[in-house]
MARRO-62398 format. One line per field, with one value per residue (C-alpha): residue in three letters; x, y, z; residue number from 1. Coordinates in pm, 1 decimal, padded with zeros to 6 digits. Example, Ala and Ser with C-alpha at 12.3 -4.5 7.8 and 13.67 -1.06 7.14 Angstrom:
2
code = [ALA:SER]
x = [01230.0:01367.0]
y = [-00450.0:-00106.0]
z = [00780.0:00714.0]
pos = [1:2]
END
This chain:
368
code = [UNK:UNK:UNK:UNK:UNK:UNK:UNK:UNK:UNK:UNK:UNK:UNK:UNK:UNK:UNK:UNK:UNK:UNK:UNK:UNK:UNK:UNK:UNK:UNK:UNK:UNK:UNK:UNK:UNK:UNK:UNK:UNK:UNK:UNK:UNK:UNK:UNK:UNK:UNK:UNK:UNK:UNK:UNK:UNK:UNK:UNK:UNK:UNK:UNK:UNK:UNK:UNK:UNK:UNK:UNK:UNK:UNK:UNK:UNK:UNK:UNK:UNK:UNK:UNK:UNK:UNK:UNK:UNK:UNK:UNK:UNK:UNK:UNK:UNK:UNK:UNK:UNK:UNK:UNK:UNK:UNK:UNK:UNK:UNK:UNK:UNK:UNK:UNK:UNK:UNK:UNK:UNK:UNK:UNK:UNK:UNK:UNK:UNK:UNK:UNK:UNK:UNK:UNK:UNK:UNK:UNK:UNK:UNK:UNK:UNK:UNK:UNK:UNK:UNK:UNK:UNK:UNK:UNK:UNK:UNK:UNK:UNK:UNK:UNK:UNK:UNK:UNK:UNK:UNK:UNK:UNK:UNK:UNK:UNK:UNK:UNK:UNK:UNK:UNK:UNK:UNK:UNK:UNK:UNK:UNK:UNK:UNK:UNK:UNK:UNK:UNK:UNK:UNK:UNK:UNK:UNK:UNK:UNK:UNK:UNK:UNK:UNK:UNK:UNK:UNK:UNK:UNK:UNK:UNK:UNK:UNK:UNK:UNK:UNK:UNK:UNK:UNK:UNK:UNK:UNK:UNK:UNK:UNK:UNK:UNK:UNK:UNK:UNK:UNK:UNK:UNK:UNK:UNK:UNK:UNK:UNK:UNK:UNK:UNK:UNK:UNK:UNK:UNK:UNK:UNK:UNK:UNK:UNK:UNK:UNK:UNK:UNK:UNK:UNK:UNK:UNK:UNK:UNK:UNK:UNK:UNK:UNK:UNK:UNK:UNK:UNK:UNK:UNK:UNK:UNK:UNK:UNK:UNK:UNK:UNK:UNK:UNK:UNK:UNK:UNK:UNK:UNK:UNK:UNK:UNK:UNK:UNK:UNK:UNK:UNK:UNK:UNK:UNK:UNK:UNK:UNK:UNK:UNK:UNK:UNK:UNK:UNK:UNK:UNK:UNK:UNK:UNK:UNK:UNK:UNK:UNK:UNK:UNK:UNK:UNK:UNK:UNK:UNK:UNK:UNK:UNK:UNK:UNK:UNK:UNK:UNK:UNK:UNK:UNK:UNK:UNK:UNK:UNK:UNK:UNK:UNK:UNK:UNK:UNK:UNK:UNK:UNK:UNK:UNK:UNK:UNK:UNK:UNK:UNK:UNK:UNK:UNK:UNK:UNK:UNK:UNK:UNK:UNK:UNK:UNK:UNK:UNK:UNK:UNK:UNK:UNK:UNK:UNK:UNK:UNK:UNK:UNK:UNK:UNK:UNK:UNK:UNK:UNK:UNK:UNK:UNK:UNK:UNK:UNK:UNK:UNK:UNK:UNK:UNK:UNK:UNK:UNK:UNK:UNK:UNK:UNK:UNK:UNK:UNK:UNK:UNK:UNK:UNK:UNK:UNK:UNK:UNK:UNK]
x = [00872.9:01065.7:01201.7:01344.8:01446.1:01634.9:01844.2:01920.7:02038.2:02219.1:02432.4:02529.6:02653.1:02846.7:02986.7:03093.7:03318.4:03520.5:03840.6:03813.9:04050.3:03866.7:03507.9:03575.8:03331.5:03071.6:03317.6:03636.5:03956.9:03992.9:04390.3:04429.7:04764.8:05156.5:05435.6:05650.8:05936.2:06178.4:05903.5:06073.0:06407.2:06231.1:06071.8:06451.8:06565.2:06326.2:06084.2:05753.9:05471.4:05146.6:04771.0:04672.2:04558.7:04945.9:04881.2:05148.1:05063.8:05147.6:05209.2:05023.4:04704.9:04692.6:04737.8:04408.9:04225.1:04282.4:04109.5:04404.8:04365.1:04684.5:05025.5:05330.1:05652.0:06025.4:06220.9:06597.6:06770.1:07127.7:07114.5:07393.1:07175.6:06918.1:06648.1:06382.8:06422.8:06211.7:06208.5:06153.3:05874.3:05692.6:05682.0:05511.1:05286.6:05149.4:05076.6:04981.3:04654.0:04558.1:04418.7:04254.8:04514.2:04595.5:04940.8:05148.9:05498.8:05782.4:06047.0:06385.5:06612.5:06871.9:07050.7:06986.4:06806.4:06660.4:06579.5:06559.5:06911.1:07070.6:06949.3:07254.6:07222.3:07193.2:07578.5:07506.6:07348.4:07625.8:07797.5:07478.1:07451.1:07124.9:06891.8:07049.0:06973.4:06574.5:06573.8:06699.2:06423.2:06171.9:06316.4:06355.8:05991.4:05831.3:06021.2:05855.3:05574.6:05491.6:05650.6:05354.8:05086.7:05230.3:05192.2:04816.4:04957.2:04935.5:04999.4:04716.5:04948.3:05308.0:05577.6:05807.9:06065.8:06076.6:06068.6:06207.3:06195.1:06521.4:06442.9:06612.8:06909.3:07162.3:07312.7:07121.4:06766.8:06836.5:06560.4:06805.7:06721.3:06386.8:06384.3:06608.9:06366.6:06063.4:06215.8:06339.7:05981.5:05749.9:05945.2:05862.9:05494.2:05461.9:05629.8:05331.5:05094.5:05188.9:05219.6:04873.1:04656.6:04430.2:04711.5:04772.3:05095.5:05218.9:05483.0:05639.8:05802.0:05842.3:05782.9:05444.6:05370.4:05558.6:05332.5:05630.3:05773.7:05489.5:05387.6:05715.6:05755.9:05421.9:05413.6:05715.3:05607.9:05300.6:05495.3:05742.0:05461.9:05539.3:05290.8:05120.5:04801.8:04858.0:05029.5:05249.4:05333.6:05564.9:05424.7:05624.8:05534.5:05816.8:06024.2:05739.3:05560.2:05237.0:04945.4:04771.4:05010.3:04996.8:04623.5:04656.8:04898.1:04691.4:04398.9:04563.6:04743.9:04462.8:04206.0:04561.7:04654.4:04287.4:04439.6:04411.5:04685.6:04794.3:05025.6:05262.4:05498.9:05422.0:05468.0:05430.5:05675.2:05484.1:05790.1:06107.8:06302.1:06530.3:06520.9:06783.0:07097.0:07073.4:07011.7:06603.9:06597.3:06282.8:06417.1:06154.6:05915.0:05668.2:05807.2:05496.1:05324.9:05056.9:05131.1:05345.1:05569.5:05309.2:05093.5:04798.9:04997.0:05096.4:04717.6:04618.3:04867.6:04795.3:04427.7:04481.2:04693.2:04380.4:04151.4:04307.4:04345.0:03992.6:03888.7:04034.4:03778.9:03588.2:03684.7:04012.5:04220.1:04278.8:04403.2:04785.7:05040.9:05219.4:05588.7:05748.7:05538.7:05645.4:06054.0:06053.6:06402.6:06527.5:06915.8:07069.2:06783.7:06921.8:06888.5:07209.1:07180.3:07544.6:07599.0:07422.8:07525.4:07342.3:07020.0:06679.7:06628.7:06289.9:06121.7:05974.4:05791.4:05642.9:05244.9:05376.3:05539.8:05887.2:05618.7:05580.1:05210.9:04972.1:04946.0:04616.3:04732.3:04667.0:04331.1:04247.2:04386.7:04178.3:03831.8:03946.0]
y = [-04279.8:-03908.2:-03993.5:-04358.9:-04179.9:-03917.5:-04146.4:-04312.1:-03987.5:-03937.1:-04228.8:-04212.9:-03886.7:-04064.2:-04234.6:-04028.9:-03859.4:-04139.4:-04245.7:-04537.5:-04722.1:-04676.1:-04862.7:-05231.0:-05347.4:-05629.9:-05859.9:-05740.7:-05661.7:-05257.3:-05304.7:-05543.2:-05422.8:-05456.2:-05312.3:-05200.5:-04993.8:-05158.3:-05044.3:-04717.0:-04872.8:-05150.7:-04927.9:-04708.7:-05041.5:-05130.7:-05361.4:-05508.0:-05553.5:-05668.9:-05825.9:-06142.4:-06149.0:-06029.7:-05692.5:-05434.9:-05165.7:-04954.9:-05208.6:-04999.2:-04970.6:-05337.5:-05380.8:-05121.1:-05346.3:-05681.2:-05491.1:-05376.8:-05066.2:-04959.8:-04948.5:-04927.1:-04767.0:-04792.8:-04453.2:-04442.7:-04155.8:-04194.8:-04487.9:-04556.3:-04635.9:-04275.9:-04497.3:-04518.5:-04132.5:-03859.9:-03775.4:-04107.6:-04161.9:-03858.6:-03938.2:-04283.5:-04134.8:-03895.3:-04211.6:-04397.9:-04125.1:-04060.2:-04411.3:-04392.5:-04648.6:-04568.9:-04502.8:-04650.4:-04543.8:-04685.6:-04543.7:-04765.8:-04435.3:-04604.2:-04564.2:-04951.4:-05215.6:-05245.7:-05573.4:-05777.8:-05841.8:-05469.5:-05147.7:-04905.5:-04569.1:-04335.5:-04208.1:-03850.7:-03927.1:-04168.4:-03906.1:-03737.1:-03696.8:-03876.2:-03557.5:-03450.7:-03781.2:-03773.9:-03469.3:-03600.8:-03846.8:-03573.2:-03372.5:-03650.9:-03795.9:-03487.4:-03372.3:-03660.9:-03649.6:-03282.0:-03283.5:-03531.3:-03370.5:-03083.9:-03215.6:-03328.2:-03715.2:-03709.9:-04044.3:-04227.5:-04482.1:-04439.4:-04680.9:-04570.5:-04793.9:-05128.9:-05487.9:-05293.6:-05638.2:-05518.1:-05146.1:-04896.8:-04669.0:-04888.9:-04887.4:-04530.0:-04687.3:-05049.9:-05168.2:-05272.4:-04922.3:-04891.1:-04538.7:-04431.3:-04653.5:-04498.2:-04141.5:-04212.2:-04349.7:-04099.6:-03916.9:-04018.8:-04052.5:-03665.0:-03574.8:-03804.8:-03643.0:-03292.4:-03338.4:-03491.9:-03623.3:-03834.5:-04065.0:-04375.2:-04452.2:-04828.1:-04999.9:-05302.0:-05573.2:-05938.1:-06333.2:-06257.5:-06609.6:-06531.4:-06452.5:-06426.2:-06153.7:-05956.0:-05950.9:-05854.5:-05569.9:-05406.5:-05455.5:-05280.9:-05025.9:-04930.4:-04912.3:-04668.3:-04443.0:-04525.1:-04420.8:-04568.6:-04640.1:-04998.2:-05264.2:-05428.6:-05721.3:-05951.1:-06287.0:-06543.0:-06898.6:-07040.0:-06847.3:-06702.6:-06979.8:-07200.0:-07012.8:-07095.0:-06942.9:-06637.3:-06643.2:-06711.9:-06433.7:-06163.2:-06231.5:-06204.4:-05857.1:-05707.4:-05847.1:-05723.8:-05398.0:-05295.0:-05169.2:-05267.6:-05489.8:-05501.4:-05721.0:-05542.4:-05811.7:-06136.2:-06337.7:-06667.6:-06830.6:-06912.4:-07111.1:-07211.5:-07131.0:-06858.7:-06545.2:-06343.9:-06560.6:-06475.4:-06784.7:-06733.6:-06730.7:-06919.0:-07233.1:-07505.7:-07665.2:-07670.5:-07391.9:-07499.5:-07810.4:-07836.5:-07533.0:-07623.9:-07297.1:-07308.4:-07019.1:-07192.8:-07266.1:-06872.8:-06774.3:-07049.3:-06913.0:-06583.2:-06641.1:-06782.6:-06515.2:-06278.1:-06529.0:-06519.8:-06122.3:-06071.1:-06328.3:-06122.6:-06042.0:-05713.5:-05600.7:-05558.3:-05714.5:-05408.8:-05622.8:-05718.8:-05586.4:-05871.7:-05763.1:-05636.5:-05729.2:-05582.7:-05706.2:-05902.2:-06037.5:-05715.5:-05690.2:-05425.6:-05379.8:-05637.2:-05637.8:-05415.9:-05033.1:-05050.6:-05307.5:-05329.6:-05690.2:-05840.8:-05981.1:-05964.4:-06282.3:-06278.2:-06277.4:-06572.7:-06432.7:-06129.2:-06118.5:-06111.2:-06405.4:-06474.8:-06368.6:-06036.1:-06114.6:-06064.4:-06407.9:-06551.5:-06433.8:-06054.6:-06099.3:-06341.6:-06106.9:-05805.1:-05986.2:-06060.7]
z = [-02181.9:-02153.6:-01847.8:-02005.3:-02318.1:-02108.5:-01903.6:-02220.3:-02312.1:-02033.4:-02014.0:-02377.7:-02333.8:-02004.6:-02224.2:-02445.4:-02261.6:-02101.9:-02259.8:-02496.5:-02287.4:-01995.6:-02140.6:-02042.1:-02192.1:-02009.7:-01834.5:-02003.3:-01798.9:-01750.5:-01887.3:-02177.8:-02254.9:-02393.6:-02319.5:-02649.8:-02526.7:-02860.3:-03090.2:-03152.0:-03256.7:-03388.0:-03670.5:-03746.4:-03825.0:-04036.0:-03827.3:-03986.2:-03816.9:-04021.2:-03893.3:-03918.8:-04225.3:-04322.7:-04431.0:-04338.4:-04069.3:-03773.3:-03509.2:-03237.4:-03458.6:-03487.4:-03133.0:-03092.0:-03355.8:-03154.5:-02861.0:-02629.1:-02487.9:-02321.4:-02373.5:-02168.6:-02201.2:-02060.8:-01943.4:-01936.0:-01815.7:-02050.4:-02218.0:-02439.3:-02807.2:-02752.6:-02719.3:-02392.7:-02327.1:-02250.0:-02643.0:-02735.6:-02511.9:-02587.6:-02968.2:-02908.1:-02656.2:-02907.4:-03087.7:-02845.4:-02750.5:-03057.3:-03094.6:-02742.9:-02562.0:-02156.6:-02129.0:-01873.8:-01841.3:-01644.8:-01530.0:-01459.0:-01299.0:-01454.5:-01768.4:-01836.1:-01730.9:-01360.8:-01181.2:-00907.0:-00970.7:-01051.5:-00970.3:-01098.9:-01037.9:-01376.6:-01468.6:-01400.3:-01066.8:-00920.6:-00712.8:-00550.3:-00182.7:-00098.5:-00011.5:-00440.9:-00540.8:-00401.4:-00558.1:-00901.5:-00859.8:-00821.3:-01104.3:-01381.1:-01275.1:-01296.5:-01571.5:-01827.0:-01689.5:-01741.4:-02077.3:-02174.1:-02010.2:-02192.2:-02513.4:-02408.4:-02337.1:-01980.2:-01861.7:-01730.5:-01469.9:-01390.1:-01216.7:-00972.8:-01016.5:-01229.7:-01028.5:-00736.6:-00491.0:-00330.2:-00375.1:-00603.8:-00673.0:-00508.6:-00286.8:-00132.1:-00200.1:-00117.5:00098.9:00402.9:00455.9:00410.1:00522.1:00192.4:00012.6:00110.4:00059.6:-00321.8:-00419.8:-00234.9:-00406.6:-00758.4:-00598.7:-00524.2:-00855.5:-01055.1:-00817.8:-00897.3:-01259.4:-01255.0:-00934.9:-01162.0:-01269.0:-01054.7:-00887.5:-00922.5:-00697.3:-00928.1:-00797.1:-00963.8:-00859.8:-00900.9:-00694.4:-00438.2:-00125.6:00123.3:-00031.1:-00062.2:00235.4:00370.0:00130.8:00136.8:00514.2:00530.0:00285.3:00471.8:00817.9:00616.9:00483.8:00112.2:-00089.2:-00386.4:-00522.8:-00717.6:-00690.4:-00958.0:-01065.2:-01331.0:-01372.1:-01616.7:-01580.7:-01613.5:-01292.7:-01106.6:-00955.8:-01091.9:-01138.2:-00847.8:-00637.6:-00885.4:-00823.1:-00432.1:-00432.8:-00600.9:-00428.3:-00105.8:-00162.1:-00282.6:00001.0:00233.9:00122.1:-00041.6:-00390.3:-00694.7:-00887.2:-01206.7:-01427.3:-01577.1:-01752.5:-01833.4:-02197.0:-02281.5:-02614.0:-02939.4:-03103.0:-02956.5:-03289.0:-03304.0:-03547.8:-03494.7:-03421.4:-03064.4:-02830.1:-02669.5:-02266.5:-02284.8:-02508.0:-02369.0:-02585.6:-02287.2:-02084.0:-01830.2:-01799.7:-02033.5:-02212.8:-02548.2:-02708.0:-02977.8:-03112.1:-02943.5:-02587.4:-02617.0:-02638.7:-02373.8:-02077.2:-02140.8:-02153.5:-01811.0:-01678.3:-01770.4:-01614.3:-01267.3:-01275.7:-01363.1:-01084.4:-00800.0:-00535.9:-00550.4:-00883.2:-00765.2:-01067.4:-01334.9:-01599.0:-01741.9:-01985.9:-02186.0:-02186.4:-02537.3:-02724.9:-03032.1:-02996.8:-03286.0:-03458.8:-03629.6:-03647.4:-03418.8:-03210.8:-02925.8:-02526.1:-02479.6:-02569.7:-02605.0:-02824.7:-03125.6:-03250.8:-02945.1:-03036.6:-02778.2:-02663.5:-02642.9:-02971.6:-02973.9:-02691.8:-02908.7:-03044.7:-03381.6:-03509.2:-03739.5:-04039.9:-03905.9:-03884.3:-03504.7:-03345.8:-03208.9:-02829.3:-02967.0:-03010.8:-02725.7:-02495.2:-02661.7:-02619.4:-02231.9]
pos = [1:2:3:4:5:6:7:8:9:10:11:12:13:14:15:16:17:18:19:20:21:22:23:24:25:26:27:28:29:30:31:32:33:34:35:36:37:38:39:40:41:42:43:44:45:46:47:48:49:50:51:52:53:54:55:56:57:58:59:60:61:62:63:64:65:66:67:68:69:70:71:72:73:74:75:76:77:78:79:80:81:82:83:84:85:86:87:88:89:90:91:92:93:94:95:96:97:98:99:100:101:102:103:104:105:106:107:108:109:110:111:112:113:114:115:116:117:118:119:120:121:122:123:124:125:126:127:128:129:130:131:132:133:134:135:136:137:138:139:140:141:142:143:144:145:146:147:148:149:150:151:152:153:154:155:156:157:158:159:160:161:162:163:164:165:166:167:168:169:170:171:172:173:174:175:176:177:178:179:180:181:182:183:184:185:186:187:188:189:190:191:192:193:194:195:196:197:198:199:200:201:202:203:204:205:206:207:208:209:210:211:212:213:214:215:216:217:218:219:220:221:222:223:224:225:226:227:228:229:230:231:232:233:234:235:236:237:238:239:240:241:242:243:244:245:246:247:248:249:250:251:252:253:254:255:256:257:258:259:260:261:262:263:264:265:266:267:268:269:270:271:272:273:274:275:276:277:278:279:280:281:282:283:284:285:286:287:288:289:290:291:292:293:294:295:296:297:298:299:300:301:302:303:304:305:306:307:308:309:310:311:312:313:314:315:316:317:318:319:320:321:322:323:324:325:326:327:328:329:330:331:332:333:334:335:336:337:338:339:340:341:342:343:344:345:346:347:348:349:350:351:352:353:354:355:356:357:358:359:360:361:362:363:364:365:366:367:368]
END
């Protein structure tokens, strides 16, 4: 009986100690998380969030309450509205911990938006000799990332680089020379490292079902000595492929590469009404087959999405980030930093609906 009463003892105090967004829970994804780099200018503008039940709240507490457990973040280097910089970041972060979340934070090197389709260099970088401009990548990663270890946020995963299919930095990082490309990210990778060696270095790219290009980019990463420790990926229904090649693709790159993957975009529409006088990219009333732009369809893609990454072989599937999820309608916070009429887009994609209130998806995707 002492001895059964002592290793009870021992593994509560086990368990004690690790971070509340590191208990899974029986069957639960590791990562049941949203990214909510516009919650910041969201809430100067006067952005509402509220739970189910409609009462008013902080918007990251109610994602905690649903059950997600991490939370991912944007980095700009200049952007033209203030918002997505190392300030900026460091205030949610503080947030962000003190409820217990992982923090995930992703950094664009670019004053704007990175892609698959544009990777501009930051303003103040443009000019840089290459060897200058790995060392700016160096300087800027490390540079956030010791500011929040700093401030006792240190992050817990970092991106180097956001959906980085064609590489980075154009045209220095562009992956027709993968040489360049390999120098500007293991150079982000030793910054993270140096900062902190516990946090885990992700490599992002998008067109999450497409095997073809993984293959040929990790294959090339690994004969180019790029390092990383997980791979990334965006996953959206209607671009990236059905989800069995989603699923046929993750379970090959992680069986391939033997690390860990990760989604770290993906969204689903609720409603295919606008809010905020801004025409919705996603304007389909079944965006997928079988999967209506209803509250319910929402909750029943994602649900699947989290399905497929918890299926991966070996325990290899860490979990999946649903992609801004807090960019509801609110005037003036729109896609373009430098133009504050522009709407977002994408709020119809959100987990809180045109009522401000958290949408079924929230909590489905906290109990997975």
């Amino acid at each position: 009986m002492k001895r059964i009463l002592l290793t009870a003892l021992l593994l509560l105090t086990a368990l004690a100690v690790v971070p509340a967004h590191a208990q899974a829970g029986p069957g639960r994804l590791q990562i049941r998380g949203a990214d909510v780099s516009s919650l910041a200018k969201s809430e100067a503008l006067g952005g509402v969030y509220r739970d189910a039940r409609g009462r008013r709240g902080d918007a990251l507490a109610i994602l905690s309450q649903a059950g997600l457990n991490y939370i991912r973040l944007k980095v700009w280097v200049n952007p033209a509205d203030g918002y997505n910089t190392k300030s900026r970041v460091l205030a949610v972060a503080r947030r962000v911990k003190a409820l217990g979340m992982g923090l995930l934070v992703d950094f664009h090197y670019s004053d704007t938006w990175a892609d698959p389709g544009k990777q501009y260099k930051p303003a103040a970088w443009e000019a840089l000799p290459f060897e200058q401009l790995r060392q700016a990548v160096y300087d800027h990663t490390y540079d956030v990332l010791d500011a929040l270890r700093d401030q006792g946020t240190t992050a817990d995963m970092v991106q180097v680089g956001n959906e980085i299919n064609g590489g980075l930095l154009w045209p220095d990082g562009s992956n027709s020379t993968w040489a360049n490309t390999a120098a500007l990210l293991n150079a982000g990778y030793d910054a993270a490292k140096a900062v902190s060696g516990s946090t885990r270095v992700v490599l992002h790219l998008a067109n999450g079902g497409d095997n073809g290009l993984y293959r040929w980019w990790f294959d090339n990463a690994g004969a180019h000595g790029i390092r990383y420790d997980v791979i990334g990926l965006s996953y959206y229904s209607y671009w990236h492929g059905t989800p069995e090649a989603f699923q046929a693709n993750l379970n090959d790159v992680a069986s391939r590469y033997g690390k860990p993957v990760v989604v770290v975009e993906t969204a689903y529409p609720f409603t295919t009404a606008d809010d905020d006088g801004w025409e919705n990219i996603i304007t389909s009333a079944e965006s997928y087959p079988g999967y209506p732009a209803t509250p319910q369809g929402q909750s029943a893609m994602l649900a699947r999405v989290a399905d497929i990454v918890r299926a991966v072989p070996n325990g290899l599937g860490l979990g999946l980030f649903t992609w801004e999820a807090t960019w509801t309608g609110v005037r003036g916070n729109g896609w373009d930093p430098a133009d504050p009429s522009s709407g977002n887009g994408w709020e119809n994609q959100a987990l809180f609906g045109y009522d401000d209130r958290a949408l079924p998806a929230m909590s489905v995707l906290g109990r997975r």
